[in-house]
Structures are given as structure tokens and as C-alpha cells.
C-alpha positions in Angstrom: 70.5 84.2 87.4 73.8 86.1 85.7 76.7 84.2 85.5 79.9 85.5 84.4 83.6 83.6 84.4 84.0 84.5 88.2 80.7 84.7 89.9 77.2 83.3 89.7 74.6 85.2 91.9 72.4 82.9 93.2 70.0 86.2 94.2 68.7 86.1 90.5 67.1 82.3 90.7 63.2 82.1 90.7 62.9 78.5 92.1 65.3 76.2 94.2 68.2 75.5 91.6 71.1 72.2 91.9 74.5 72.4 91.5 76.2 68.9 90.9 79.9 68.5 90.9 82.5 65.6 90.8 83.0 66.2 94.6 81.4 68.4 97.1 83.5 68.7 99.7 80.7 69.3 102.4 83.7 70.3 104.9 87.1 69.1 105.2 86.3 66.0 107.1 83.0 65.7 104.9 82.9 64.5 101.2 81.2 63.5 98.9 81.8 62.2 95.1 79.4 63.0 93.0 77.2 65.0 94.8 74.8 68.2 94.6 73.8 70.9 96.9 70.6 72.2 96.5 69.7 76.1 96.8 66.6 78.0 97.8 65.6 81.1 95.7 66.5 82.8 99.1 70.1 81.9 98.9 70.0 79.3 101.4 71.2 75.7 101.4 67.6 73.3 101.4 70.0 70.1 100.8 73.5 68.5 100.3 73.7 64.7 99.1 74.8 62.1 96.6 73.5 62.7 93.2 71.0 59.4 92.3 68.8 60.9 89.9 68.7 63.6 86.8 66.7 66.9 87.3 65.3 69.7 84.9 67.3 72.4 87.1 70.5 71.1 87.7 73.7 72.6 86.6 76.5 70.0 86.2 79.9 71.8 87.1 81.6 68.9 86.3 85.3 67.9 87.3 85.9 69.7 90.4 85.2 70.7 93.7 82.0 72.2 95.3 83.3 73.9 98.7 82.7 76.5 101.1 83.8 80.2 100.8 86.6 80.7 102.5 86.9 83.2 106.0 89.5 85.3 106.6 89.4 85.7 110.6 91.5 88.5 110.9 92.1 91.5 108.6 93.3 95.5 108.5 91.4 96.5 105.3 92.2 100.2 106.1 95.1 99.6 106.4 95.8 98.4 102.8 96.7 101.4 101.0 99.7 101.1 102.8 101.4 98.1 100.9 104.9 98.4 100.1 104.9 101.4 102.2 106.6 100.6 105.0 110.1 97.9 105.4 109.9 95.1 107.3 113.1 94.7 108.3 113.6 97.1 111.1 111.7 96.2 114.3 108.5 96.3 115.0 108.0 99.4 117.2 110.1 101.6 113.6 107.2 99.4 111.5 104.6 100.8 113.8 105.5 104.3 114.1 105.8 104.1 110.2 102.6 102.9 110.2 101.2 105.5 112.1 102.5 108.2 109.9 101.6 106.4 106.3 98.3 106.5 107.2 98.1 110.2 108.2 99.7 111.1 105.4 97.5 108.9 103.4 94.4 110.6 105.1 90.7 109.1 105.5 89.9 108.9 101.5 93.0 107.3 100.1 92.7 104.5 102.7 88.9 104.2 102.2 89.2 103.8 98.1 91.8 101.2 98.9 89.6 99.0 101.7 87.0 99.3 99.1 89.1 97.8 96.6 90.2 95.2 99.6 86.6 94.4 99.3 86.2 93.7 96.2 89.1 91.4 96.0 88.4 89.1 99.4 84.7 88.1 97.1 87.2 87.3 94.2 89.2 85.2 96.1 86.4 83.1 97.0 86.0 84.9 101.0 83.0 85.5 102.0 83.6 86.7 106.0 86.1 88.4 107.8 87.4 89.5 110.9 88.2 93.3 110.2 89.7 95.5 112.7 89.0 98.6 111.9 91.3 101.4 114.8 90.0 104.8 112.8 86.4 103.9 111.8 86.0 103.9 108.6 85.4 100.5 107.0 82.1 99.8 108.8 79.8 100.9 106.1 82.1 99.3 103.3 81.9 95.7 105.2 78.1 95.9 105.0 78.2 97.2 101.4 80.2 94.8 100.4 78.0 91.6 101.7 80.8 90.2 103.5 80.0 88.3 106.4 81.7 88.3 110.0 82.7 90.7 112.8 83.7 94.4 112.3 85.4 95.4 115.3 86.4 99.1 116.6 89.3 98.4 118.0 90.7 100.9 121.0 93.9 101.4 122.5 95.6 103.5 125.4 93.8 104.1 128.8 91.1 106.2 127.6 88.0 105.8 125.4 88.9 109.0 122.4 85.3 107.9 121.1 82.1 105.6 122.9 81.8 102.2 121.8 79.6 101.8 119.7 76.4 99.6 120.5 77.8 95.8 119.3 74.8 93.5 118.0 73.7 91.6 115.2 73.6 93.4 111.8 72.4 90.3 109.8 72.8 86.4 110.6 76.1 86.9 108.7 77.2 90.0 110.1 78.0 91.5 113.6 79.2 94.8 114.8 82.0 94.4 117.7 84.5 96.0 119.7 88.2 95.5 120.0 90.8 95.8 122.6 94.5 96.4 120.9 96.7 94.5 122.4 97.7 94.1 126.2 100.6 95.7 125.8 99.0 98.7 124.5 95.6 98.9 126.5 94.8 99.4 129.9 93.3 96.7 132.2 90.2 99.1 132.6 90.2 99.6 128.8 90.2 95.9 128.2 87.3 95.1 130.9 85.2 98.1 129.5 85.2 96.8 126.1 84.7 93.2 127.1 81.5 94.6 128.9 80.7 96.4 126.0 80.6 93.7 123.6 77.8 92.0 125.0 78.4 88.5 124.0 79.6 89.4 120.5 83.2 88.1 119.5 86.1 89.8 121.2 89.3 90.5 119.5 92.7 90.9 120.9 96.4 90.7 119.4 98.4 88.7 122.2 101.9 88.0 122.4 102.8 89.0 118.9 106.3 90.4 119.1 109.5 90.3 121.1 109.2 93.7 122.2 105.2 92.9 124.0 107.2 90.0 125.2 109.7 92.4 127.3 107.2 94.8 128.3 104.3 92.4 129.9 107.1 90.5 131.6 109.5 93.0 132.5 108.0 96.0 132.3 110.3 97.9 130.5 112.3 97.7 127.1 111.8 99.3 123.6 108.4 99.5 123.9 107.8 100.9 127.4 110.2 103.8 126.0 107.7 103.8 122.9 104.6 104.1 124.6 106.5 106.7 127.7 107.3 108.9 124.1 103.7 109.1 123.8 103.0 109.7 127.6 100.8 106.8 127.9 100.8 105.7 131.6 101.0 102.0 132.3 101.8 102.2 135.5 98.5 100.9 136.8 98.2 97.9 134.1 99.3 95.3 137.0 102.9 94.4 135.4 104.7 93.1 135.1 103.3 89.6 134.6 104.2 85.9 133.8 103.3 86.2 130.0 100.6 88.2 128.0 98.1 85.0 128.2 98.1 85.2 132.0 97.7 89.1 132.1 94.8 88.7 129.9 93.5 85.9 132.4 94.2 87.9 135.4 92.4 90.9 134.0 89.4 88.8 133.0 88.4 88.8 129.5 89.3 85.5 128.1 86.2 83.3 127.6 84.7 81.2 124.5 84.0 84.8 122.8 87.6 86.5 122.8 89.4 85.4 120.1 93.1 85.8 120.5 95.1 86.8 117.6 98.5 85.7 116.7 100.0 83.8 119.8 103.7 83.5 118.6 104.9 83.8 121.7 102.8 80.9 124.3 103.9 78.3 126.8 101.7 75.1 127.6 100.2 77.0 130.7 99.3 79.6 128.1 97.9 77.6 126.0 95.9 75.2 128.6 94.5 79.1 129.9 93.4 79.2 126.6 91.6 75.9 125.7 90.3 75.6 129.2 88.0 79.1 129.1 87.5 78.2 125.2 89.3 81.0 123.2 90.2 80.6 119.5 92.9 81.4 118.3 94.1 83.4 114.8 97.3 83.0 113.0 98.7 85.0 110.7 101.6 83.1 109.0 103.1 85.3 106.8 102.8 88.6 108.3 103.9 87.2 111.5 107.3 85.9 109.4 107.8 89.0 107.3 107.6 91.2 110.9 109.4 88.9 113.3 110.7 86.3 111.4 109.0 83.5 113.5 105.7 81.5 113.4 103.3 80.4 115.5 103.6 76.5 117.3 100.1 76.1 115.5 101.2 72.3 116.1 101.1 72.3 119.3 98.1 74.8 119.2 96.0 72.1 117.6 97.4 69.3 119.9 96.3 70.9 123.2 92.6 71.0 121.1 92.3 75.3 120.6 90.6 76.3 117.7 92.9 77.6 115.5 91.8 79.7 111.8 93.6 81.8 109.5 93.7 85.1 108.9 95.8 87.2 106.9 96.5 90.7 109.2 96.9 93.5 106.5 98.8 94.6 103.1 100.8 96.9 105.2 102.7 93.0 106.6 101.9 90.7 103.2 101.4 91.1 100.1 98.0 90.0 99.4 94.8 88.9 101.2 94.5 85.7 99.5 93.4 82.9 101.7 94.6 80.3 99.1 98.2 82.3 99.9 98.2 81.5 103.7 97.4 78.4 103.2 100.1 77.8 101.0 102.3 79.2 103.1 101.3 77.4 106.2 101.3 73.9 104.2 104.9 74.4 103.1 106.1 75.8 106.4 104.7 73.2 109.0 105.0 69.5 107.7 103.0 68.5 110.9 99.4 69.9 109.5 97.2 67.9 107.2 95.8 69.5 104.8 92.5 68.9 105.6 93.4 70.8 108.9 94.7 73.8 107.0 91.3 73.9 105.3 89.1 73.7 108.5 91.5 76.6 109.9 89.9 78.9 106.6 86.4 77.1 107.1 84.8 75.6 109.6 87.4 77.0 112.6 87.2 80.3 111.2 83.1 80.3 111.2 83.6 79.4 115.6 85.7 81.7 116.0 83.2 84.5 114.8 80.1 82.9 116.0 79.1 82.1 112.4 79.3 78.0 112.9 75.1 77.9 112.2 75.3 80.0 109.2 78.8 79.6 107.1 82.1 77.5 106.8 80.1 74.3 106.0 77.7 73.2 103.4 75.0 72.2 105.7 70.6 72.6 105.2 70.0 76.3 106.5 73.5 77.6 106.0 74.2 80.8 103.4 74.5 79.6 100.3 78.4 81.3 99.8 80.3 79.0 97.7 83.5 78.0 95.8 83.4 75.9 92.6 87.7 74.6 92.1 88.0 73.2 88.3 90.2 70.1 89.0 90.7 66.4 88.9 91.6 64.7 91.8 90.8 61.5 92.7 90.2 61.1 96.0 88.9 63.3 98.8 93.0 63.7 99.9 94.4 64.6 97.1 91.9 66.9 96.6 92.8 68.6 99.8 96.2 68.6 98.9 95.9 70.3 95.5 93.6 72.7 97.3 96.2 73.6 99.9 99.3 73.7 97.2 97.3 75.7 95.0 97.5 73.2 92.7 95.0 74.9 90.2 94.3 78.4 88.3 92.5 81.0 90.6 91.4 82.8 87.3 89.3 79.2 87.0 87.3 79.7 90.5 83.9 80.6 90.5 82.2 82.0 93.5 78.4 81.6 94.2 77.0 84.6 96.2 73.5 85.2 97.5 75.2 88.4 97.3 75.7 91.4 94.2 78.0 94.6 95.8 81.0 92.4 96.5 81.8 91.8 93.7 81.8 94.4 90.2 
């Protein structure tokens, strides 16, 4: 075993090894003070429990917490050589377009050293999954590398496959390989159902009702961005709009189900959001890119009232400025006074692991689950004020140290 001021890789031990801390916070409904989780030389969790007796291969943490990697449920990592690259402040079909052109000017091996570097830093920040989109194809071999659990999805867009889905299956337990649909306001209906089919029973992701602009379009069709997509002769004259919202064109074209999970949501009605619980979707918010891009936020509220399963993701550098969990949920915790904070930690836990079919394998600290881990130096008290401080960021990041059954994620 190697352990450094940041990591300790758990890879290295020759025998099943305890870890005792002040409080293991099993998951954010789950603590316990003075407790111990128990790892296999494998990597993988053999027990969780109340410390009652001394052992020759324990490692006392001490005053802190004992947690659960965080997972990010939705992320652009090619997309992050693009940070500061592009204003904010000027609608979202000019941020687009922009986009578009950074990143072909940019070309295939600036953005690839930067989404390797994205890599690097998600492990450092104590995330060990993702939800990466991926609309050009070239962060696949960089998630694997990089021992980051979750779904890689090749996202498509338009009415017409440029490339053929790839086969979508399990790469690990951890890990699977998916497909995307954009957005319904940029892909076809066929598109949409094709991919759907394609996914076989993998998660489905799909940005919904994200901007004013979509907004316009799926109800009206017309506006800014019908003119944006006409100025890049993309026919939508087929796509069955215009519609009541972008939930019920989704529902009408058949791909919502306990798999899809719908991304964003800023824009969504109770009938929306009663489409959504009742065929089991999860949902992803993405705080602060949606406020930097539309100045708005999600009713994540109301979200969790109606019972959705709601997680956290971060969307890409091009919209925030870092992929920090910890920074989200900061965010979110100063934003909406309504959330507990042991809410905003299941969203980055436990809600995040659902929502990419990994609740048998990560998000808790549970007997067979990876052994991905987060030790927080603090003090608390109790089991709330820990979850506050966690949420606040009430501690030094520099502090954390991340246990990894894992070495390439982190150099």
C-alpha cells in the first residue's frame, strides 16, 4: 500500500485492511460514530460497523469523516479546454455557435490533453464516476484509463446517424458504454427512438428543457433557434411540433423510462414532472452552469417533492469554472434554503449512483460495493453538522484523501 497526502491505493494491500474514523458516514441518511469499514485485498467493501475492538491492521484516521466518493452525473470533459473561451452573457444559441467554432479551432489533441487533465482532477476531488457526454468521440478511451466509474455516452444530434452507434454494454461493474440523444430540440424523433433502441437497457441521456430558446421552439415551433438550426438546413419539419412542453414531446416520442435520465429540467410544469416520476426518470441538475447560461435554476424543490430522483452534475468548463462536486454543492446549499443538506449529499451519492445504474456497486459504503472513498479531516459533532460543514465546504480540500482500488486517475 502507497500512501501519499491525497490518495491511498487500496490495490497495493496483501490482506483485508480497516480504516477507523470518528464518523463513517455510511450514506447521508446512514451514520455511524466511531466506526470502521473493512476492505478486501480486491478493493471491495467485506464490512461497515461500529468499532468495539482493537486490530493489528487498522489504520485510525481519526477526527473526521469516512464517506463515499462523490459522482458527477453529468459532464463535457472534451469540452474543457474551452474554459474562459467563450462569454456567457449573450444567449444561448451565440454561446453555442461559439462553442462550435472553439472547439474546431481547438482541434482533436488540444481538447484530448485537456479531458485528460479533466481526469485527473475529478479523482482529486474525491469523484470516482461520471456521466460524460462525449458528441466528437474522443474521451472513451481516457474514461477507462482513467478508472472512473459511470456511463460514457456518444451523444448524436440532427436527423441522421454521421457515425453507427456503437454497441453499448458493460465495460466493467463500474463502467458502461452508452448512447446519447442531444436534446429534443436538436434531434429527430427517429433519431431519439433509434438511439433509445440502441442502448439496450443501458442509461439514456438527454438535455430537456434547458433554455428559453428550446422552450419557443418545442412549443411554437419557431423562434431563434428554429432560425439556428434552418441556418444549418436541418429539417424539423417531421419532429411532430409543435408540442405542450419538451417533457411531453419526449413522452409522446417514447423514450422516457427508469433508464433515460433527463438532464437539466429548468423549464417543467407538475404534469412534466408527474410524466417523469411516474415512468421513473432521474433527473440531473446542473446549478451553476444553468445560472451562468440562463440566469435561472432548476425547481429541484419541487423536483424532490413530487419524489424524482434528482443528482448533481456539473455540465462542462466551457459553462463553470471548475468540476468540483464540493462547488455545486455549495452552490446549491446557498441558493435553495429548502434542501437539507443531507439531500444535497445523496444528489452527489447515492441519487447519482441510480441514476447511472451503479446503486449495487458505488454511492454507498455497503458489503460488496467498490471500495472508492473520501476521508474529510474535521470535527463535527453530530451526524448534521457534519453534513452541513460537508455541504458549506467548511474544510480544506488540500486535507481530503481519496482511497482508490484504482492507480491511472490519479498521478
Amino acid at each position: 500500500m502507497r500512501i501519499t497526502a491525497t490518495k491511498i491505493e487500496l490495490n497495493h494491500i496483501s490482506q483485508p485492511t480497516v480504516f477507523k474514523s470518528k464518523w463513517v458516514m455510511v450514506d447521508p441518511d446512514t451514520w455511524l460514530s466511531n466506526g470502521y469499514v473493512s476492505i478486501s485485498p480486491q478493493g471491495i467493501i467485506q464490512d461497515c460497523g461500529v468499532v468495539n475492538k482493537q486490530s493489528l491492521q487498522t489504520t485510525d484516521l481519526g477526527e473526521g469523516i469516512l464517506m463515499p466518493c462523490l459522482i458527477n452525473a453529468h459532464t463535457h470533459l472534451e469540452l474543457s479546454a474551452l474554459k474562459d473561451r467563450i462569454p456567457m452573457n449573450m444567449g444561448f444559441a451565440t454561446w453555442v455557435d461559439q462553442l462550435i467554432n472553439e472547439r474546431i479551432v481547438l482541434g482533436p489533441k488540444v481538447l484530448i490533453s485537456a479531458a485528460h487533465e479533466a481526469c485527473q482532477y475529478l479523482w482529486k476531488t474525491g469523484t470516482c464516476a461520471v456521466g460524460e457526454i462525449s458528441s466528437l468521440n474522443l474521451t472513451q478511451d481516457l474514461v477507462i484509463q482513467s478508472g472512473l466509474g459511470g456511463v460514457w455516452f456518444l451523444e448524436f444530434l440532427g436527423n441522421n446517424f454521421i457515425d453507427t452507434p456503437p454497441n453499448c454494454r458493460s465495460f466493467s461493474d463500474t463502467l458502461y458504454l452508452s448512447v446519447a440523444g442531444h436534446a429534443p430540440h436538436t434531434t429527430s424523433p427517429k433519431i431519439l427512438r433509434a438511439l433509445k433502441q440502441k442502448s439496450s437497457g443501458q442509461p439514456f441521456s438527454i438535455h430537456v428543457a434547458e433554455s428559453d430558446d428550446e422552450m419557443t421552439f418545442i412549443t411554437q415551433s419557431r423562434g431563434e433557434w428554429a432560425d439556428f438550426l434552418e441556418d444549418r438546413n436541418v429539417d424539423y419539419s417531421d419532429w411532430g411540433l409543435p408540442a405542450k412542453s419538451p417533457v411531453q414531446h419526449l413522452n409522446n416520442t417514447g423514450i422516457l423510462n427508469d433508464k433515460t435520465l433527463v438532464v437539466h429540467l429548468l423549464h417543467a410544469n407538475d404534469t412534466d414532472m408527474t410524466i417523469l416520476h411516474n415512468l421513473q426518470c432521474s433527473v440531473c441538475i446542473c446549478p451553476r452552469s444553468n445560472y451562468n447560461l440562463h440566469n435561472c435554476l432548476p425547481d429541484c424543490e419541487r423536483m424532490i417533492q413530487k419524489g424524482l430522483n434528482v443528482c448533481l452534475g456539473t455540465d462542462s468548463l466551457a459553462s463553470v469554472n471548475s468540476l468540483s462536486l464540493w462547488d455545486e454543492m455549495t452552490y446549491l446549499w446557498n441558493q435553495c434554503s429548502g434542501l437539507s443538506p443531507k439531500m444535497i449529499l445523496s444528489m452527489a451519492t447515492t441519487s447519482g449512483a441510480k441514476a447511472l445504474g451503479l446503486s449495487h456497486r458505488l454511492g454507498r459504503l455497503s458489503v460488496g460495493f467498490r471500495a472508492c472513498l473520501i476521508f474529510v479531516p474535521m470535527n463535527p459533532k453530530t451526524s448534521d453538522e457534519a453534513s452541513q460543514q460537508l455541504v458549506a465546504g467548511d474544510f480544506r480540500k488540500d486535507d481530503m484523501i481519496i482511497f482508490t482500488d484504482v492507480t491511472s486517475g490519479i498521478n
